[in-house]
C-alpha positions as CSV (number, residue, x, y, z in Angstrom):
1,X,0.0,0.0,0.0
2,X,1.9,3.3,-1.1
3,X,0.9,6.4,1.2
4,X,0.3,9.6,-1.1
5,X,0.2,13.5,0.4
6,X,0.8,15.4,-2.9
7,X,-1.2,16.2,-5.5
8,X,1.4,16.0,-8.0
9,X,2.6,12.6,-6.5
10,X,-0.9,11.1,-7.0
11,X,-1.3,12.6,-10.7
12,X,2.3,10.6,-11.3
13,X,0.7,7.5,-10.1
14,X,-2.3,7.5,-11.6
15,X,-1.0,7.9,-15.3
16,X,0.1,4.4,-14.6
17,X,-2.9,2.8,-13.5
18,X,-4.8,0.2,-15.8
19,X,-8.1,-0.6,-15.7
20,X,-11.1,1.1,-13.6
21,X,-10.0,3.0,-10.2
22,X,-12.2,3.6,-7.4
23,X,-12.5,6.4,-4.8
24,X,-13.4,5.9,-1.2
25,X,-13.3,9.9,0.3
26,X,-13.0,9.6,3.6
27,X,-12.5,11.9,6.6
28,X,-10.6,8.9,8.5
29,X,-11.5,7.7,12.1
30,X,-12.5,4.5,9.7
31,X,-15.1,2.4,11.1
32,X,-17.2,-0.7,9.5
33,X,-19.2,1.5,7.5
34,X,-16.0,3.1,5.5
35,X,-14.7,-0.3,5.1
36,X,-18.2,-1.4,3.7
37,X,-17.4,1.4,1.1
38,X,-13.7,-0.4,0.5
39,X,-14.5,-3.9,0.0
40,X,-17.4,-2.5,-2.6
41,X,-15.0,-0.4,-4.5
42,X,-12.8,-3.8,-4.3
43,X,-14.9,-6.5,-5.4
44,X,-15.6,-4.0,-8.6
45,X,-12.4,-2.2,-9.6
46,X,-9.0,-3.3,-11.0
47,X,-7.2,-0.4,-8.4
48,X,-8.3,1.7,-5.0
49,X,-7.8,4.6,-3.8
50,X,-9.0,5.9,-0.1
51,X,-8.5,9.1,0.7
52,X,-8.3,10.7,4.3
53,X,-8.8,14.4,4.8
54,X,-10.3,16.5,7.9
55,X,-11.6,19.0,5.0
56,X,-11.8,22.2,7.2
57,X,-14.4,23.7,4.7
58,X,-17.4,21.8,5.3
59,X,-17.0,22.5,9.4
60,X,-19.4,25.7,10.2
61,X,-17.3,28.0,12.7
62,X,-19.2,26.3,16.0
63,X,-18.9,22.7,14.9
64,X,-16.3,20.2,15.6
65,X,-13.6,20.6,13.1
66,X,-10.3,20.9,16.1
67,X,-12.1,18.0,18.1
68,X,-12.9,15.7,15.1
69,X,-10.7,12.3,15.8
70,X,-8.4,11.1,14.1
71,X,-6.5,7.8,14.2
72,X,-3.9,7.7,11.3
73,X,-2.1,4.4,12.3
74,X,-5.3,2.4,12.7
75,X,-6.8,3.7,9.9
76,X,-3.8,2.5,7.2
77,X,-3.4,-0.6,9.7
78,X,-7.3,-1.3,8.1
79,X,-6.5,-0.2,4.9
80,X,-3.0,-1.8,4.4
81,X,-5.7,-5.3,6.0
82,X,-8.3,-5.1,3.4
83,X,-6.0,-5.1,0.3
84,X,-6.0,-1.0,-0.4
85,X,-3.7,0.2,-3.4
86,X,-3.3,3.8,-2.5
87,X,-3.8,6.1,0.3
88,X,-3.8,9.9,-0.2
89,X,-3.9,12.4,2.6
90,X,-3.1,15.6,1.8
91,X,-2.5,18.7,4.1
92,X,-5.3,21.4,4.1
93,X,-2.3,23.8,2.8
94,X,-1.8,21.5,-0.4
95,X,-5.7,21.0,-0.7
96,X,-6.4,24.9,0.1
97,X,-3.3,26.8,-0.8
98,X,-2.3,30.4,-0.1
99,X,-4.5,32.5,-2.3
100,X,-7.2,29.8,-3.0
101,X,-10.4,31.4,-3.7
102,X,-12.6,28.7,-5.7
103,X,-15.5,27.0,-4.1
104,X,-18.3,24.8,-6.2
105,X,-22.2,25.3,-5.1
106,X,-24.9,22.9,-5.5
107,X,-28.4,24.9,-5.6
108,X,-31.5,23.4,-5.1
109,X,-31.1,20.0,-3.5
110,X,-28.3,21.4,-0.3
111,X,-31.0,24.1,0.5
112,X,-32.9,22.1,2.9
113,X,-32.4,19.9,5.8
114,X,-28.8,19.7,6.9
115,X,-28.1,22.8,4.3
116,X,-30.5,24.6,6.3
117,X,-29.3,23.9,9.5
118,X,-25.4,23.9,8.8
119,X,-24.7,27.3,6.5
120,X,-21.6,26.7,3.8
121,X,-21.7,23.0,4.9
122,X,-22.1,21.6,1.3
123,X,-20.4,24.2,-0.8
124,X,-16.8,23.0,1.2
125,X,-18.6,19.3,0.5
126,X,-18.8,20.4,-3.3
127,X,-15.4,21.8,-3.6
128,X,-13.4,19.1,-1.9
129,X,-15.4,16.2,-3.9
130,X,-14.6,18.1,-6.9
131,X,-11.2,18.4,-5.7
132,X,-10.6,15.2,-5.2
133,X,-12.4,13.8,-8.2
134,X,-10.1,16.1,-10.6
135,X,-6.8,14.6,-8.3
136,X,-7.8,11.2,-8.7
137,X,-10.0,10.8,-11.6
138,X,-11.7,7.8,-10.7
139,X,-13.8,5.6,-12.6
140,X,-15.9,5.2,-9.7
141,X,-16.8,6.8,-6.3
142,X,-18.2,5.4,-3.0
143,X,-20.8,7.1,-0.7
144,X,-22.6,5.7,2.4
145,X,-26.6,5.9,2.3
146,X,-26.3,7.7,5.7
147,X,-25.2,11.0,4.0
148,X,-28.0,10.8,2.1
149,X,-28.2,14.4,1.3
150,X,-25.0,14.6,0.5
151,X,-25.6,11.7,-1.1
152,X,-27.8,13.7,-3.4
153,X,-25.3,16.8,-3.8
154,X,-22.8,15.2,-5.6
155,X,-24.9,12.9,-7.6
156,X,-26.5,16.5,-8.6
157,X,-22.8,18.0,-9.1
158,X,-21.8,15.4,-11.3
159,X,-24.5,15.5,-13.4
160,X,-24.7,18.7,-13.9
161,X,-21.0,19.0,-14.6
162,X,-20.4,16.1,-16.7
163,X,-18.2,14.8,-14.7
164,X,-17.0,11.1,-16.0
165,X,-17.8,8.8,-13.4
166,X,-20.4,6.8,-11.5
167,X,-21.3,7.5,-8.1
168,X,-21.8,4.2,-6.3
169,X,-24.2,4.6,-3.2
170,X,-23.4,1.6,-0.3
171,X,-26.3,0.9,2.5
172,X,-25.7,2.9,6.1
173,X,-24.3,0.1,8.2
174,X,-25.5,-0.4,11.7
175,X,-24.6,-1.4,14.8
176,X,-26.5,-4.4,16.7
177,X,-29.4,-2.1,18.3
178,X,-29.6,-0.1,14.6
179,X,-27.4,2.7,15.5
180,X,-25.9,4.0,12.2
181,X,-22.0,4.1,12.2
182,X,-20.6,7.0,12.6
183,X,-17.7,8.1,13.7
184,X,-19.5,10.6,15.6
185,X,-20.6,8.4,18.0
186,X,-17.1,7.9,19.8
187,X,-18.5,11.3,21.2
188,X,-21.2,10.1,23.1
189,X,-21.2,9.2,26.9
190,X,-22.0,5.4,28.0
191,X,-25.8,6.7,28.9
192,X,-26.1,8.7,25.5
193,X,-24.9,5.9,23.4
194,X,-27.7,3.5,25.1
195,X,-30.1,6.4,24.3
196,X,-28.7,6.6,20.8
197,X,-31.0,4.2,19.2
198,X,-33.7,5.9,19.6
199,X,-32.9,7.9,16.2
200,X,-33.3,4.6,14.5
201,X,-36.6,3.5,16.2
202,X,-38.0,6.8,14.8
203,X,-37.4,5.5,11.7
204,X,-39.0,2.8,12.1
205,X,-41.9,3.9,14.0
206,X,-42.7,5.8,10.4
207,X,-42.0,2.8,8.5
208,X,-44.3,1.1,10.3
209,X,-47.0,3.6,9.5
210,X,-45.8,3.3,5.7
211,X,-46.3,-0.3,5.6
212,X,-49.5,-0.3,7.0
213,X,-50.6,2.0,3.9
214,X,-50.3,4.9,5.7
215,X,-48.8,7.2,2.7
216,X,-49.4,11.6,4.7
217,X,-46.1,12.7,5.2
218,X,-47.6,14.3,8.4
219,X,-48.3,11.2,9.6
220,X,-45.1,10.1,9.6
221,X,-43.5,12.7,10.7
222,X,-45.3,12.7,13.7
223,X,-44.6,9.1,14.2
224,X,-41.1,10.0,14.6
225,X,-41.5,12.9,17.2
226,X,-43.6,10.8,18.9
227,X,-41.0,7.8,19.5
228,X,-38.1,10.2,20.1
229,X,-40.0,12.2,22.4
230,X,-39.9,9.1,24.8
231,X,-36.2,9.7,24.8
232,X,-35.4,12.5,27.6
233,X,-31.8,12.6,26.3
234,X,-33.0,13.1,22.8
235,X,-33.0,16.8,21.5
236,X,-35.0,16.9,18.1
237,X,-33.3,19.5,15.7
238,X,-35.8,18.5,13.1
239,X,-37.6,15.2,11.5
240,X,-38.3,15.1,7.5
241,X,-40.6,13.3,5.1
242,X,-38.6,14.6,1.6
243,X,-39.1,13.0,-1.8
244,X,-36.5,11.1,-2.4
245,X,-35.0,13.4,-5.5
246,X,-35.6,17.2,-4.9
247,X,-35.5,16.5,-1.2
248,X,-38.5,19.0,-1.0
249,X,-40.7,18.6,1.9
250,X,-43.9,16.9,1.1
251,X,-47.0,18.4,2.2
252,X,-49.3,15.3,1.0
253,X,-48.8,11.4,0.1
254,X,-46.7,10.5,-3.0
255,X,-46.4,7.6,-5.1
256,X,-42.7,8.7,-5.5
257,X,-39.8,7.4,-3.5
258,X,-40.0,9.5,0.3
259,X,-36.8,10.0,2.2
260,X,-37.1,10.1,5.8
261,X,-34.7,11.6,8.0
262,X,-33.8,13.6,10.9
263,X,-31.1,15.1,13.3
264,X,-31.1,14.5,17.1
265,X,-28.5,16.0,19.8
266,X,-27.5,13.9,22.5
267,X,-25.5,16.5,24.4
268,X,-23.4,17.7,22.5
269,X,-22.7,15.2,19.9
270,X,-25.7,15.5,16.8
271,X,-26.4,12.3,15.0
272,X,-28.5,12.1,11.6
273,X,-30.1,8.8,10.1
274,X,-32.3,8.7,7.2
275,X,-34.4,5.9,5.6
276,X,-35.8,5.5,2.2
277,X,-39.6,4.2,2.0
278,X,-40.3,3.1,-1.5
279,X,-43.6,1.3,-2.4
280,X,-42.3,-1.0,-4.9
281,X,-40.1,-2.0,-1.6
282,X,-42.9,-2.9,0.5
């Protein structure tokens, strides 16, 4: 496994490769989830790449960019494990250089939701994604379902910029009691992690209510407040019934794919989940 940090290192490597590359972007602190992303980009590629950058541009000025964690040696002790090719980790100086000034915005589908709530948050998203796509100039690229609006940012970015690649989209891995992983969660204390689950019980409070034909966004928003309301340590920043697309809000029953989701603060830490209910699914 050869450990890259410079841009022009990785261009020099990458006019060598044969056959399709793929892109696992990664902020590090690698948990089951990013090596879910790995063995998919793996079992489908000829060559992998992982990258690992703390991309300072996506942090808002009262989030947790200083106190993110970070565990270099275990993360390429996982890599090196699962067969990884390359590993680039650039410095924010060579990723954001003195004088750099360029920044890519997604309209329409970052307005909402987590764009709402976290200002700039998927503009430094954009711009690092582009970034790295134009570094490494994959074949493919690797997202986790749990991101799902961001999820939907850069498969909006890449369609609209014709950029040359598919966007592969891997299922949010959970723990035992449906936590999603996140690397997040090493922030929460022992009684806030046991409260944790609660986010995912929300969800599936609403699924219920869409199995059982139950199709008023209303509805299921409200079946969600309702279970995490039973949660004392559970702070609701806000709960979403969103087609699955445009991510608007609905304000009556669709046919269409609806994307549930929703933020909750346990203390300090702030966890999102989202699940996607589908009619043809169920």
């Amino acid at each position: 496994m050869q450990i890259i940090t410079t841009i022009a290192e990785f261009r020099a490597v990458r006019a060598a490769v044969h056959g399709a590359l793929g892109l696992v972007p990664t902020m590090g602190f690698l948990h089951e989830g990013h090596l879910s992303l790995v063995e998919r980009a793996l079992s489908a590629n000829a060559q992998v790449a992982v990258s690992i950058f703390v991309n300072p541009t996506q942090f808002g000025p009262n989030e947790d960019f200083s106190r993110y964690p970070r565990d270099t040696d275990r993360d390429l002790a996982l890599l090196r494990k699962e067969g990884v090719q390359w590993v680039f980790m650039p410095t924010v100086e060579e990723m954001y250089p003195q004088g750099f000034q360029t920044y890519v915005e997604v309209t329409g589908v970052s307005q909402g939701l987590e764009g709402e709530r976290r200002p700039g948050h998927f503009r430094g998203v954009a711009t690092v994604v582009t970034k790295l796509f134009n570094i490494v100039q994959p074949d493919r690229a690797y997202f986790g379902q749990k991101d799902a609006q961001q999820v939907a940012v850069i498969r909006r970015m890449v369609a609209d910029l014709a950029m040359p690649l598919e966007i592969v989209v891997v299922p949010t891995m959970r723990a035992d009691d449906g936590l999603a992983l996140s690397s997040r969660n090493t922030y929460l204390s022992e009684e806030q992690r046991s409260a944790a689950p609660i986010v995912y019980r929300a969800l599936m409070a609403a699924h219920a209510r869409y199995t059982a034909g139950d199709r008023e966004p209303e509805h299921l928003r409200a079946a969600m407040l309702t279970t995490l309301h039973t949660e004392p340590l559970a702070k609701v920043e806000y709960v979403s019934a969103a087609d699955a697309d445009s991510l608007e809000e609905l304000t009556a029953s669709s046919v269409r794919p609806i994307l549930l989701s929703l933020a909750v603060r346990f203390g300090r830490t702030r966890l999102i989940d989202n699940l996607v209910l589908s009619q043809s699914k169920n």
